[in-house]
VONUBA-311734 format. One record per residue (C-alpha): residue in one letter; x, y, z. Coordinates in steps of 0.001 Angstrom, whole numbers, plus 524288, in hexadecimal, padded with zeros to 5 digits. Layout:
<recs>
  rest      x      y      z
     a      X      Y      Z
...
</recs>
This chain:
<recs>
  rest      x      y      z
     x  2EE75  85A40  2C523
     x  2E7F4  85C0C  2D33C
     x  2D9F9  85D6C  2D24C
     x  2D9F3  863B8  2DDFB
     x  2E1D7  87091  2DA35
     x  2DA87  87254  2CC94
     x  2D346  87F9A  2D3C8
     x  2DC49  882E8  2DEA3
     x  2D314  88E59  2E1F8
     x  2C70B  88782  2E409
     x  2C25D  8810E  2EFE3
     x  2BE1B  87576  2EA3E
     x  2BF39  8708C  2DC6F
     x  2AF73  86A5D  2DF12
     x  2A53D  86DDF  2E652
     x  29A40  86560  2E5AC
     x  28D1B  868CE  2EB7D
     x  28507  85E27  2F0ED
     x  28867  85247  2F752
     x  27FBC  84889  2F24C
     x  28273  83D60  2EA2F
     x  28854  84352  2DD54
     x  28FD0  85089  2E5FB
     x  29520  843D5  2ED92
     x  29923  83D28  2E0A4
     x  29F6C  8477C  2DA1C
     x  2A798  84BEC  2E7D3
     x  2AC75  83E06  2E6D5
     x  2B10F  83EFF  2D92F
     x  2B6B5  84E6B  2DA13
     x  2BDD1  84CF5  2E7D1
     x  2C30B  83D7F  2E3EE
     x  2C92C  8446F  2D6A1
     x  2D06F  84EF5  2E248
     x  2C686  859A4  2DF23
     x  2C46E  8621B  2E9C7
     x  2B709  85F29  2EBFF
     x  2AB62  865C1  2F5F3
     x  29FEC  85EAA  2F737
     x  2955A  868E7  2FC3C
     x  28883  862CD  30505
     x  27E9D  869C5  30A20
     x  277CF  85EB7  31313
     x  280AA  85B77  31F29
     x  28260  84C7C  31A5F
     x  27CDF  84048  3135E
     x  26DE1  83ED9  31493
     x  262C9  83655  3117C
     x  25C00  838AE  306B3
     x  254C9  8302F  2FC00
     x  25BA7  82D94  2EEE7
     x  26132  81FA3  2F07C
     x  25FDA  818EB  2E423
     x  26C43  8178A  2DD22
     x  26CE9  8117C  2CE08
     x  276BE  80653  2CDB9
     x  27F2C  80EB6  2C5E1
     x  281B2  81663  2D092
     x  288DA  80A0F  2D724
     x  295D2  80C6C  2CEDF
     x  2962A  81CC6  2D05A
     x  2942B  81A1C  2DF0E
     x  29F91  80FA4  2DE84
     x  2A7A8  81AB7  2D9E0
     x  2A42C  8256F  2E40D
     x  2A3B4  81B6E  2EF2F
     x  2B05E  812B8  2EE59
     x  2AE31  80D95  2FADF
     x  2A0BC  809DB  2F87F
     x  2924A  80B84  2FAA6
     x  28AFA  80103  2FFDE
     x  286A7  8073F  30C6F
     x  27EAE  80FCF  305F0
     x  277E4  80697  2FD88
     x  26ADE  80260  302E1
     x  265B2  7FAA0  2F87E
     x  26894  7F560  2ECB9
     x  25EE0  7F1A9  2DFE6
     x  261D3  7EC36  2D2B0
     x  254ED  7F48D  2CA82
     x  24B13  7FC80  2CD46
     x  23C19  7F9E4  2CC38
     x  23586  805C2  2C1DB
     x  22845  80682  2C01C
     x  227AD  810F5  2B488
     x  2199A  80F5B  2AA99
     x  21A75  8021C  2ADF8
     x  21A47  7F825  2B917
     x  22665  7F9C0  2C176
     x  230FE  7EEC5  2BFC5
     x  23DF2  7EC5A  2C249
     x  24AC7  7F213  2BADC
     x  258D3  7EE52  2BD71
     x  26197  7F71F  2BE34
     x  26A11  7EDC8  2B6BE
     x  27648  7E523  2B7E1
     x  283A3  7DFFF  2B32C
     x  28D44  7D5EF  2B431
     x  28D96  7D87A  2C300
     x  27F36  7D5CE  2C2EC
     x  274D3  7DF8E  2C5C7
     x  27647  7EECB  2C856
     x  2713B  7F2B6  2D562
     x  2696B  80117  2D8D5
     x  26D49  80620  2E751
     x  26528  80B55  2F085
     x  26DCC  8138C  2F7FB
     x  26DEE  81CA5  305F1
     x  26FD1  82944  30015
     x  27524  8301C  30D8B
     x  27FD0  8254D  30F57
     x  282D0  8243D  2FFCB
     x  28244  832DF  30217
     x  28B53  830F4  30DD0
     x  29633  82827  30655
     x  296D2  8315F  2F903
     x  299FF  83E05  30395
     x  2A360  8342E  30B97
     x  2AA08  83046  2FEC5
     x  2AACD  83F05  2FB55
     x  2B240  842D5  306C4
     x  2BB62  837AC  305AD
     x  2BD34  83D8A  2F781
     x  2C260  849F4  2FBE5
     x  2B554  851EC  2FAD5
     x  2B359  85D7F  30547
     x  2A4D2  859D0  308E5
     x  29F02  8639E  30DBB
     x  29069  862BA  31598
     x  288F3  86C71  3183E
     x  28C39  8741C  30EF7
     x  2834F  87BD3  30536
     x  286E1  87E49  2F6F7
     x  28147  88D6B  2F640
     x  282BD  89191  2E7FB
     x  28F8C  8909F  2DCC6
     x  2992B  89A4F  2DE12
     x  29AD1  8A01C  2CFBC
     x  2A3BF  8A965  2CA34
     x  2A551  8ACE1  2BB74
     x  29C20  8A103  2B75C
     x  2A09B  8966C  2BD94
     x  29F5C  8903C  2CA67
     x  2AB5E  89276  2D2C8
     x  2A607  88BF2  2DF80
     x  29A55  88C1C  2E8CC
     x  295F1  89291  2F516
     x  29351  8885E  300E5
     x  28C33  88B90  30D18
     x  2932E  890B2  3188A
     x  29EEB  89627  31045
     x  2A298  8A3BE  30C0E
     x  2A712  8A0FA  30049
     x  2A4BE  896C0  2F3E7
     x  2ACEB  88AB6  2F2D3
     x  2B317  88BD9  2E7F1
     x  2B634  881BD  2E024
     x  2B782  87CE5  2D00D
     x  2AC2F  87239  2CDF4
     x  29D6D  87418  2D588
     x  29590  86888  2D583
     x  2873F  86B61  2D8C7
     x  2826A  85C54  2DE2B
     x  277CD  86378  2E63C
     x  26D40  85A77  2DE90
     x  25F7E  86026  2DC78
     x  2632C  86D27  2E595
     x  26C5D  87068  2D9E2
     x  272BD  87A8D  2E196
     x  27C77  880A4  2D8EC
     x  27672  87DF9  2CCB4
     x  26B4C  8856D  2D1B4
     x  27446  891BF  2D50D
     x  27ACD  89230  2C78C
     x  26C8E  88FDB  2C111
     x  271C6  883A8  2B968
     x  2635D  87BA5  2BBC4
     x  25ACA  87CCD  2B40B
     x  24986  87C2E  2B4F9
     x  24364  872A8  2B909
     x  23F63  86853  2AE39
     x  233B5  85F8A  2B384
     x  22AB3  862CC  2C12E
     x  22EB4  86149  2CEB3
     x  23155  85377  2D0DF
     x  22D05  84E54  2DFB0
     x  23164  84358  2E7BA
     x  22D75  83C70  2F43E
     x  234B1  8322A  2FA0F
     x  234BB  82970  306A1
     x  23A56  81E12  30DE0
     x  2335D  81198  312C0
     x  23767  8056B  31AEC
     x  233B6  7F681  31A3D
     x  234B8  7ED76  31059
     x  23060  7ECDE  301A0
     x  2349E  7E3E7  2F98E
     x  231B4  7EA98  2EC33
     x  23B68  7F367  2EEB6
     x  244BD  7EB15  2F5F8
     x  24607  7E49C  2E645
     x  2489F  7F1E4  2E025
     x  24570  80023  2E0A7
     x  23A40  8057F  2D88D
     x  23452  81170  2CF4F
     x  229A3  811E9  2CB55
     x  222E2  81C6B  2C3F8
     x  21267  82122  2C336
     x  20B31  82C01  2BC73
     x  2120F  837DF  2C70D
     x  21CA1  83307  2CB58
     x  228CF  82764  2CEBE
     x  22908  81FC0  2DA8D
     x  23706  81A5C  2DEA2
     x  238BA  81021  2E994
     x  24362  80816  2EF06
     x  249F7  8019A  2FA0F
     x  25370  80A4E  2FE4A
     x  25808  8021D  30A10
     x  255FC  7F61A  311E8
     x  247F8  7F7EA  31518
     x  24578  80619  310ED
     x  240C7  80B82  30403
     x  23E0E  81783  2FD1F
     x  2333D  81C61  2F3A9
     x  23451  82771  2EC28
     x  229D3  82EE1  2E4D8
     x  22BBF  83906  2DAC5
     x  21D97  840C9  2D642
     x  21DEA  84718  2C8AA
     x  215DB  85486  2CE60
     x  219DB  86083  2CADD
     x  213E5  867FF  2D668
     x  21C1E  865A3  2E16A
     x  20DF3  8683A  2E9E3
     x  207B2  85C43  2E66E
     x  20611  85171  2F012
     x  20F4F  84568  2ED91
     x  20B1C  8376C  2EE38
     x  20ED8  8349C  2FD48
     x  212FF  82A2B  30330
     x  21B08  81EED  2FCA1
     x  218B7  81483  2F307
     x  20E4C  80A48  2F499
     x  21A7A  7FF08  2F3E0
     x  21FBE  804ED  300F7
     x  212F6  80392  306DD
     x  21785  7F99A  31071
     x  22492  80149  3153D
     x  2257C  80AD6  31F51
     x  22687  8185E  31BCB
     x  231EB  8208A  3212B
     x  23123  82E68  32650
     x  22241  82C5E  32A15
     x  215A9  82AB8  32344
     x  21879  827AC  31448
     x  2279F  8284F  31545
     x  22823  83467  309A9
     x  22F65  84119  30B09
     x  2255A  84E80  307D5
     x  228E8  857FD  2FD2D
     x  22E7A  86305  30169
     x  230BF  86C3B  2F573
     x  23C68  876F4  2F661
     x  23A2B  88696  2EFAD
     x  2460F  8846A  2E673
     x  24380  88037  2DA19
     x  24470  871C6  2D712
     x  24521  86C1E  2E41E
     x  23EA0  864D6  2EEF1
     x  2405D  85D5B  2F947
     x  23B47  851B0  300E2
     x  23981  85372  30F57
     x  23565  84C13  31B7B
     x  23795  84EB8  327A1
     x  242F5  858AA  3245B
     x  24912  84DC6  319ED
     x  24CBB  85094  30E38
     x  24975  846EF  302A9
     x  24AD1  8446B  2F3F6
     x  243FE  84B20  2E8CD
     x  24447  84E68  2DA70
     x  24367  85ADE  2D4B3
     x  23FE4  860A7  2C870
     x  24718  85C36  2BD05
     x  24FE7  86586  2B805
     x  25A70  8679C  2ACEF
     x  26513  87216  2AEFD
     x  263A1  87F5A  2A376
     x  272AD  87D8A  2A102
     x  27A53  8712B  2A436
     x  286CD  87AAC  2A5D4
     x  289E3  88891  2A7C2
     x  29548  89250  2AACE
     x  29F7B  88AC4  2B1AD
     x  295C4  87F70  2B5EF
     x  28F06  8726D  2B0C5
     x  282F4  86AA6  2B4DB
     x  284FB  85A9C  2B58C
     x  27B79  8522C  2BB67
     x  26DA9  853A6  2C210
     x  26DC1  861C8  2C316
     x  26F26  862DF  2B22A
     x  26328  85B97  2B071
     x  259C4  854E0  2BCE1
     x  24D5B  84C50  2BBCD
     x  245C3  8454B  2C523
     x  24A14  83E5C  2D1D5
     x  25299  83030  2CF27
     x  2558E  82722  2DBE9
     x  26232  828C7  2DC23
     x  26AB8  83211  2E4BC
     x  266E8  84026  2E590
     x  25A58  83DA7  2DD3B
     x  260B1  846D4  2D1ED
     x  26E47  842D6  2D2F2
     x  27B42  84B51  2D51D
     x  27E21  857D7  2CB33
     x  28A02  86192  2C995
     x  28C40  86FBA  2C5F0
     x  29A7F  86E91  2C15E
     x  2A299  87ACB  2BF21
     x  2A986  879B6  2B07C
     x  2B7D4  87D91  2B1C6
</recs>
């Protein structure tokens, strides 16, 4: 049976909101198995943004989304990862097989980014930029389709995937999250150039009394430190400034290289900012009242979210799938 004529009524058999990472991924999959798929973006395009860590698992799930190959967006490459947790920091393989050792990436998120939409398109998704996801369209209980900026009437279609990450658009409309579960959780970040050599070996965390401290080269010559305070009042002054190991590097984006907190009215959200860029942070973690409802089910980050990782996205991909 066509795929494609299961709903002749709709518009689109999936619309997926958000075109990061995982809203990339699962266009891939629905428009390769002759779904008719809309992949709905808000930003005009690709952009730099921190997050560029990626597990050597993700090697063989990229493999699978990128036939034709990643390597361009690689930027490094490292077998462990230095952790410093109640103890001195040392080293920790990731691991390794027949093949010999498993290797981490360090990756450019706006041209990994870049390839994943590419590979969509080629797919047979309608990509879409510039284009909002406003609220669900619901009738009787279930989600029928969802109203888009700048037309007069929702898309409808028979599967909604809600990828928007931490902004959890549509979940939010249909009240499917639930409270927050631990305090505000607040990160700085920033970039440095030059050379050092402890990093150049492997990436690092390492934890204290208030808080976790990532670093790693993330390209020839440039690095990135992260630093993520346990405070529960988003008011109180951060630790500035980057680690004392990058004390020889040159900050970038002027005088201690970090992006400032700026904190946003709706609940459980924040945002990094400098000089009109947006950066990385984590919220509060939170765990969803009902992992399904009329018509609809929660999967991924957006069922239950903790603290920031240094992967993709920070929180990784979710979806808000309508139940036939």
């Amino acid at each position: 049976m066509d795929v494609r004529h299961l709903d002749p009524g709709a518009d689109a058999d999936v619309l997926i909101a958000g075109a990061g990472p995982a809203g990339c991924a699962a266009a891939i999959v629905c428009a390769a198995a002759g779904l008719r798929t809309v992949l709905a973006e808000r930003a005009p395009g690709p952009a730099a943004r921190p997050g560029e860590a990626l597990h050597p698992g993700a090697e063989t799930l990229l493999a699978r989304l990128l036939p034709d190959g990643f390597a361009d967006a690689v930027r490094a490459r490292h077998d462990g990862i230095t952790v410093g947790w109640g103890a001195p920091p040392r080293f920790q393989p990731f691991g390794r097989d027949a093949n010999g050792p498993w290797y981490g990436f360090q990756a450019d998120r706006q041209r990994l980014d870049a390839l994943l939409l590419e590979r969509a398109r080629h797919a047979g998704a309608d990509v879409r930029h510039g284009c909002r996801v406003l609220e669900p369209a619901v009738r009787t209980g279930a989600v029928t389709g969802v109203r888009l900026s700048g037309a007069a009437t929702a898309l409808r279609t028979r599967t909604v995937i809600d990828a928007t990450g931490r902004a959890r658009r549509l979940t939010r409309s249909l009240g499917l999250t639930g409270p927050p579960r631990s305090p505000r959780l607040l990160v700085r970040y920033g970039y440095a150039a030059g050379v050092c050599p402890r990093r150049d070996a492997a990436p690092a965390i390492v934890a204290d009394g208030s808080g976790w401290t990532p670093t790693a080269r993330v390209a020839p010559g440039r690095y990135q430190w992260m630093r993520l305070d346990f405070v529960p009042d988003q008011t109180r002054r951060l630790r500035a400034g980057p680690p004392d190991e990058f004390a020889g590097l040159r900050p970038e984006g002027g005088q201690g290289g970090g992006c400032q907190l700026a904190a946003e009215p709706e609940g459980g959200r924040a945002g990094l900012v400098r000089g009109g860029r947006r950066g990385g942070i984590a919220g509060p973690g939170v765990l969803a009242r009902r992992a399904a409802g009329p018509a609809v089910r929660l999967d991924g980050g957006l069922a239950g979210r903790g603290g920031p990782g240094p992967g993709p996205g920070g929180g990784g991909g979710s979806s808000l799938v309508r139940v036939p």
